[in-house]
ROTOR-508120 format. One line per 8 residues: number of its first residue (from 1); their letters; for each residue x, y, z of C-alpha. Coordinates in Angstrom, 3 decimals. Layout:
BEGIN
NUM = A = X,Y,Z | ...;
This chain:
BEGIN
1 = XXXXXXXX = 117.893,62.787,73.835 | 120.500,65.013,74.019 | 122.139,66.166,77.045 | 121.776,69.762,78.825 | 124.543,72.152,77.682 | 127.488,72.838,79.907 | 127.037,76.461,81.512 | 129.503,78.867,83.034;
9 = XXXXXXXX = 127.304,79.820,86.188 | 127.866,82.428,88.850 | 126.260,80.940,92.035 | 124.686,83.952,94.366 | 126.363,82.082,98.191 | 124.819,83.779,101.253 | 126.503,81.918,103.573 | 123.171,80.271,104.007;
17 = XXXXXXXX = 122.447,76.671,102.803 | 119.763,76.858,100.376 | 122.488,78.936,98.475 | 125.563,76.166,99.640 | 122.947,73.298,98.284 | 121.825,75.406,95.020 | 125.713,75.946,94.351 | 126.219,72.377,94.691;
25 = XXXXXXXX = 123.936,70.948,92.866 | 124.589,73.267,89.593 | 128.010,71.788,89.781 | 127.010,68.466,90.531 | 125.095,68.738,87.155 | 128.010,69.277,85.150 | 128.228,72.945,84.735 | 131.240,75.360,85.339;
33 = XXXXXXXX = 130.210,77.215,88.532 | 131.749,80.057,90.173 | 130.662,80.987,93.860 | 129.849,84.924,94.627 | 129.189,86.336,97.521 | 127.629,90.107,97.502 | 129.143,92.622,100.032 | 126.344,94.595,100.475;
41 = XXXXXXXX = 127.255,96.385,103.920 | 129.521,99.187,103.704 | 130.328,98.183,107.123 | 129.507,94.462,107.895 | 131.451,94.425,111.607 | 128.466,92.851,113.400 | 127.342,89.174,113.392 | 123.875,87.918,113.027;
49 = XXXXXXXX = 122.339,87.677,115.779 | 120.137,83.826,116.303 | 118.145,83.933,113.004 | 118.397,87.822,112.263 | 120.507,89.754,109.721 | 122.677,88.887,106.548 | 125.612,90.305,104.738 | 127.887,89.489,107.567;
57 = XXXXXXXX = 131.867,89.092,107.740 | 130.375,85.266,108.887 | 128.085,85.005,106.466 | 131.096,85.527,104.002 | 133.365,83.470,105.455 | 130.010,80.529,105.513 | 129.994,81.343,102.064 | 133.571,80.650,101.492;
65 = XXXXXXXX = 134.073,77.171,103.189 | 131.022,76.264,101.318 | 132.652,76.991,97.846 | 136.220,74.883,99.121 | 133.832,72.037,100.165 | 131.858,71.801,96.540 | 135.621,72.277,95.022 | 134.685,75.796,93.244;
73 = XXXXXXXX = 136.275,79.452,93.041 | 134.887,81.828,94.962 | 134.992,85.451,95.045 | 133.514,88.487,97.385 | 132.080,91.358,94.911 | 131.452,94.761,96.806 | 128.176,95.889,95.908 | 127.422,97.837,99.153;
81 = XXXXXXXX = 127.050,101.144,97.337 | 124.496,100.295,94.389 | 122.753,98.086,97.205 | 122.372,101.214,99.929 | 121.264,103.195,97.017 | 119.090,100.761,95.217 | 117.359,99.140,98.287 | 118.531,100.538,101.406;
89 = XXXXXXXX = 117.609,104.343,100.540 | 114.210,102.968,98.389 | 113.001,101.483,101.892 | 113.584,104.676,103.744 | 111.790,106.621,100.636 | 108.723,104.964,100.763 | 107.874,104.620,104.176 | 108.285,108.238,104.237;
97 = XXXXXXXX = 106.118,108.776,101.639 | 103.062,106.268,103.550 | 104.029,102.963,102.082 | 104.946,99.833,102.882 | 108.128,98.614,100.657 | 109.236,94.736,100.152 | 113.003,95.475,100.024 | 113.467,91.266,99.253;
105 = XXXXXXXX = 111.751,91.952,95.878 | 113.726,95.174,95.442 | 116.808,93.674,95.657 | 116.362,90.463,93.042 | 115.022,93.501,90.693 | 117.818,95.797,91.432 | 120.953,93.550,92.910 | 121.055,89.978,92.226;
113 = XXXXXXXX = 119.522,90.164,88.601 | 120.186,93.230,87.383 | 123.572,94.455,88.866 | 125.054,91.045,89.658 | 123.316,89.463,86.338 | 125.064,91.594,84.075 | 128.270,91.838,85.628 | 128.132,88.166,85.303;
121 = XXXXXXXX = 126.874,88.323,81.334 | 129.922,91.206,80.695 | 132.317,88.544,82.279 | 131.190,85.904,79.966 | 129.290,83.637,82.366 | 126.182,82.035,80.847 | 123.702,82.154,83.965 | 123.648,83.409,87.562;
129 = XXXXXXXX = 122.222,80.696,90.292 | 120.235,81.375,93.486 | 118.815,79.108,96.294 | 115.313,80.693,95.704 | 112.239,78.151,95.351 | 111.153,78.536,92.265 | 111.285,77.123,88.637 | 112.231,78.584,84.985;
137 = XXXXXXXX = 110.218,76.413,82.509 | 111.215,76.533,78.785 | 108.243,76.653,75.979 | 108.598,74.710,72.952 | 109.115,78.033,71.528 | 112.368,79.009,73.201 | 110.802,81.182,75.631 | 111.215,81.034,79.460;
145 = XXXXXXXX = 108.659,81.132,81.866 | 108.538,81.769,85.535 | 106.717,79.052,87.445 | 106.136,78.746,91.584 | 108.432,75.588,93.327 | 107.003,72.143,93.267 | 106.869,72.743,96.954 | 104.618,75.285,97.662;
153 = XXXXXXXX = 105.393,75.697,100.700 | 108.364,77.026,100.068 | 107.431,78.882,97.051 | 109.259,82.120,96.363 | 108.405,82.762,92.831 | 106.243,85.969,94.362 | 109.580,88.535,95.437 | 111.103,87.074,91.926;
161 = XXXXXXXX = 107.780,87.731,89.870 | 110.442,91.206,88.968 | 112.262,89.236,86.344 | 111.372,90.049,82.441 | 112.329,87.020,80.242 | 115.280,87.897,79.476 | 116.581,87.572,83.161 | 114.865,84.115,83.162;
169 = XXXXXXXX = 117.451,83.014,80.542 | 120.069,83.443,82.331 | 118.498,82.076,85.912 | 119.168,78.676,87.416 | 117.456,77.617,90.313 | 118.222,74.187,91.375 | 115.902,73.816,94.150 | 112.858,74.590,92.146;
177 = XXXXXXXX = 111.762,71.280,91.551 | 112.474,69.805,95.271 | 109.513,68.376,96.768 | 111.427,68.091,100.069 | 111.639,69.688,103.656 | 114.084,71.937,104.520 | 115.086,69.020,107.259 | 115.639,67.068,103.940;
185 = XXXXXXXX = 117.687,70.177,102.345 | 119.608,70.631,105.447 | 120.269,66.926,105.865 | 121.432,66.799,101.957 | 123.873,70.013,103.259 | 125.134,67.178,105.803 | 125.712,64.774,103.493 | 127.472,67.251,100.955;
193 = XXXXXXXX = 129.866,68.227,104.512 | 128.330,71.689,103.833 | 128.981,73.172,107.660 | 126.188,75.746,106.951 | 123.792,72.957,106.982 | 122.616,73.471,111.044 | 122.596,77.286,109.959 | 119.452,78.910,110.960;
201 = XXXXXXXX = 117.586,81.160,108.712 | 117.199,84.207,107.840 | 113.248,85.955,108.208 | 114.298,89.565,108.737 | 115.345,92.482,106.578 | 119.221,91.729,106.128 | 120.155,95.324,106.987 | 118.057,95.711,110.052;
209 = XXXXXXXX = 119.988,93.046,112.085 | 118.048,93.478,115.406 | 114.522,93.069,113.705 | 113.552,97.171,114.678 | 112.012,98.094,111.774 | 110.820,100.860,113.756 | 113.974,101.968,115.264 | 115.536,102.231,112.313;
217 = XXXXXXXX = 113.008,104.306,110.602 | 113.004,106.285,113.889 | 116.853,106.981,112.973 | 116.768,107.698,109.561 | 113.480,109.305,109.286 | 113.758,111.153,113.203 | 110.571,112.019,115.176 | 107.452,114.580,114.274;
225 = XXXXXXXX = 104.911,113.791,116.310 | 101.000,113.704,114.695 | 97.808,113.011,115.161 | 95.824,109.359,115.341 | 92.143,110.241,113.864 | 89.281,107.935,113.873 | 87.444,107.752,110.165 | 85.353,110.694,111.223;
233 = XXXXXXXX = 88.129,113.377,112.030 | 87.818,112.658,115.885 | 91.394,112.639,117.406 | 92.121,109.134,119.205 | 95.345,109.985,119.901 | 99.030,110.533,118.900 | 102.047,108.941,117.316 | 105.742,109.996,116.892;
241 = XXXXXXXX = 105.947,109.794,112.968 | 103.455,108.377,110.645 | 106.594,106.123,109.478 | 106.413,103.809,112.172 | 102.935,102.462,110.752 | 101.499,100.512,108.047 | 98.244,99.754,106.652 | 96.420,96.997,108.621;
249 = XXXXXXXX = 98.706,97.459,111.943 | 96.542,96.669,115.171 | 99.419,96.557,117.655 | 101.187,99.421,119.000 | 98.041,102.156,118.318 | 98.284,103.962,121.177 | 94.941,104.714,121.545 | 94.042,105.977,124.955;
257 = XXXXXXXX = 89.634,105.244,124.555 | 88.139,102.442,123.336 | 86.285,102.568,120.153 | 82.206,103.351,120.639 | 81.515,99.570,118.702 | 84.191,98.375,121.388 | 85.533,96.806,118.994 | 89.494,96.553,117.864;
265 = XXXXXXXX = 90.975,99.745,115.893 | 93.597,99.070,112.686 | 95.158,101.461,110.738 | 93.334,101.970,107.601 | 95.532,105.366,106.209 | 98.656,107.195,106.405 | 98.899,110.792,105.218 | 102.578,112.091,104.832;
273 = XXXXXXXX = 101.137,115.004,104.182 | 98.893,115.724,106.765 | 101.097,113.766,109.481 | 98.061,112.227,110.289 | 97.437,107.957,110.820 | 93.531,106.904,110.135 | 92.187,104.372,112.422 | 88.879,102.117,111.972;
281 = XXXXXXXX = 87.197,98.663,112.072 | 88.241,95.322,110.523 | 85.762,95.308,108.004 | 86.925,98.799,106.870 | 90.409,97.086,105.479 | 88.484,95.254,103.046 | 89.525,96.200,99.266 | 87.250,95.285,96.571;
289 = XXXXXXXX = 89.913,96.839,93.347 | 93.668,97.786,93.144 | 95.915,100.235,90.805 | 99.433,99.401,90.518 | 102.574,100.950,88.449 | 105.667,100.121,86.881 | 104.277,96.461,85.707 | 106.856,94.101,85.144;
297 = XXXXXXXX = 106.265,91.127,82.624 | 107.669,87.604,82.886 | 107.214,87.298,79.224 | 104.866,89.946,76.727 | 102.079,91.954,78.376 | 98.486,90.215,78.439 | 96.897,91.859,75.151 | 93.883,92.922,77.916;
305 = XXXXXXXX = 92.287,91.896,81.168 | 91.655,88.618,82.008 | 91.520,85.824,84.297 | 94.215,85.555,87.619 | 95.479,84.876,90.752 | 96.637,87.557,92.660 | 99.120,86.861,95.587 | 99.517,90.467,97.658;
313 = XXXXXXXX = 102.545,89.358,100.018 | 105.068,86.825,100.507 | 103.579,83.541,101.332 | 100.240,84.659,101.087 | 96.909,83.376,100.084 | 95.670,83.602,96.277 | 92.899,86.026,95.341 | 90.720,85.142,92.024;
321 = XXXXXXXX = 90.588,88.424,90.161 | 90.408,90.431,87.215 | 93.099,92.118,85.998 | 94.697,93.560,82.984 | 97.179,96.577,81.680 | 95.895,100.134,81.647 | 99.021,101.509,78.945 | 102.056,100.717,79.646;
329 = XXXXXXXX = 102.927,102.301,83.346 | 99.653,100.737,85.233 | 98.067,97.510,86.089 | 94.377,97.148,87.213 | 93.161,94.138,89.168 | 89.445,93.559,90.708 | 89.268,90.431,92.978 | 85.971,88.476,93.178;
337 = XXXXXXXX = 85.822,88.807,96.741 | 87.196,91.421,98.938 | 90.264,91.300,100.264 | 91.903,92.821,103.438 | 94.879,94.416,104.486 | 96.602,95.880,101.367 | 99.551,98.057,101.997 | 100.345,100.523,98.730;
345 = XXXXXXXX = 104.103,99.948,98.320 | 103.932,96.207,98.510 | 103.914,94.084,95.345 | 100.938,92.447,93.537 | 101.813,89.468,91.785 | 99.426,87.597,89.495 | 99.622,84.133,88.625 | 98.115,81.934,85.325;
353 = XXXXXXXX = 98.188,78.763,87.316 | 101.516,78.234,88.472 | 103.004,80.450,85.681 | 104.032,83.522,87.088 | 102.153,86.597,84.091 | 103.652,89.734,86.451 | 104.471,92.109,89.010 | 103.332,95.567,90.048;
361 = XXXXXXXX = 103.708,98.198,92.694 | 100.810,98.435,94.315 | 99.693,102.326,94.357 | 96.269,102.699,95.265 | 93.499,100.721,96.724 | 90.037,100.781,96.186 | 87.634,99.835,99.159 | 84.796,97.119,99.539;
369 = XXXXX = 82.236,99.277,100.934 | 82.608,103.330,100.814 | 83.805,105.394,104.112 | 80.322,107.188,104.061 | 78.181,104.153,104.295;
């Protein structure tokens, strides 16, 4: 059996140390690596704060030390401007426009493997390596596939369910097939004398350091105060900008009466248009069907519908459905059972197992049981 060929490989470093580890272990396996980190603050002053933000003149300089320990070169590559355009200014765009972005899956579509991937291919490199959980499987054929982690736990393969095959031919990621902890990950760090190895994580959207998702939309988007309705028309009360909510929000309603059931209110619409937030009962999140736009195969389009899973957020549950291409610019999916909670903006992933078939932007929802019943 012949032995993997030796690949020039740009490592993605965060300063974090599923990055540090992922770096490490593509050298480890014989192949010429190159640590990059990715500026992508046109002014990264502040440091993270406990768990919260990225991008950081420490995260850089984490990044750094990591690439002296592993014994590789190691560059910074200002992307700041393509990433404030690309992700930054998308997030702002669609929560203006009454949706509810992921900028994580944004920015593997937009940064790592599109403007850091071929950046990397024009300098000559083979592949680019993260430290996401998640594994590239090669057919018989040649062909890649995207698969979730051994560990599904960890599993990331939904924000990188973006990548066409073509990206997935030029993707490592070393930590796909680790059945471990991240104790075990961190103690391997240890081992390695990877300082970044006590690091804590990072849960939070990198350029909203202080966890405000609010605030910040408050700041770019400013205030215009609307109306809260109830699913009849009856005004429950106010908000400050239909921006600061998203579909399924409980907390932070406002609303000055109780409902008539007594029961709990969530936000079940936002209307840009109108300025106006919808409010209602549980059972009135529940989606039965889904439209979603600019699919994105991990391979060639399903010829028609057919049988999936559908995963609607990061970390979340599976959802048998139904689903299939309506031309080339739309994705349908019907689950078996309804589902609750889906934000349009967010990303519907379906799965073939553990073989990732696509991704989609979810655009419109369809509900369980109609608003006149």
């Amino acid at each position: 059996m012949s032995a993997a060929p030796r690949l020039r490989v740009l490592a993605a470093m965060s300063g974090g140390v599923d990055s540090a580890v992922a770096a490490a272990r593509a050298a480890e396996a014989g192949h010429d690596v190159t640590g990059v980190h990715l500026a992508l603050s046109a002014n990264p002053q502040s440091f993270r704060t406990g768990a919260r933000g990225c991008c950081t003149i420490e995260d850089s300089r984490d990044a750094r030390r990591a690439a002296d320990i592993i014994g590789i070169p190691f560059y910074v590559w200002d992307l700041a401007e393509r990433f404030r355009a690309d992700v930054v200014e998308d997030f702002i765009a669609e929560y203006r426009a009454g949706r509810t972005p992921n900028p994580c899956l944004r920015c593997n579509e937009k940064i790592k493997f599109a403007a850091l991937l071929d950046k990397a291919l024009a300098l000559g490199f083979d592949a680019v390596c993260t430290g996401h959980y998640a594994k590239v499987v090669v057919r018989p054929d040649g062909g890649r596939e995207l698969h979730r982690a051994s560990d599904h736990a960890k599993d990331q393969s939904y924000v990188l369910g973006v990548l066409d095959e073509r990206q997935l031919a030029h993707s490592l990621f070393p930590l796909g097939d680790t059945v471990t902890t991240k104790e075990e990950i961190r103690a391997e760090a240890e081992r390695r004398g990877l300082a970044v190895a006590r690091k804590p994580d990072s849960h939070d959207i990198c350029f909203i350091a202080d966890g405000d998702t609010r605030g910040f939309l408050a700041r770019h988007l400013g205030s215009e105060p609307g109306d809260i309705l109830d699913q009849d028309g009856t005004r429950v009360g106010t908000h400050d900008g239909a921006h600061g909510f998203t579909i399924g929000q409980r907390k932070g309603l406002r609303i000055g009466r109780p409902a008539p059931d007594g029961k709990p209110r969530y936000v079940l619409d936002i209307s840009p248009v109108h300025n106006t937030v919808t409010v209602g009962p549980a059972e009135a999140l529940d989606v039965i069907a889904l439209t979603a736009v600019r699919p994105r195969w991990c391979g060639s389009p399903p010829a028609g519908p057919g049988s999936y899973t559908a995963q609607l957020r990061a970390h979340g549950e599976e959802h048998p459905a139904t689903a299939g291409p309506a031309g080339e610019e739309e994705l349908r999916v019907r689950f078996e059972r309804p589902v609750r909670g889906v934000a349009p903006g967010q990303a519907v992933v379906l799965y073939d197992g553990t073989r990732v078939v696509g991704s989609a932007t979810i655009a419109a929802t369809h509900p369980a049981v109609p608003a006149d019943r």
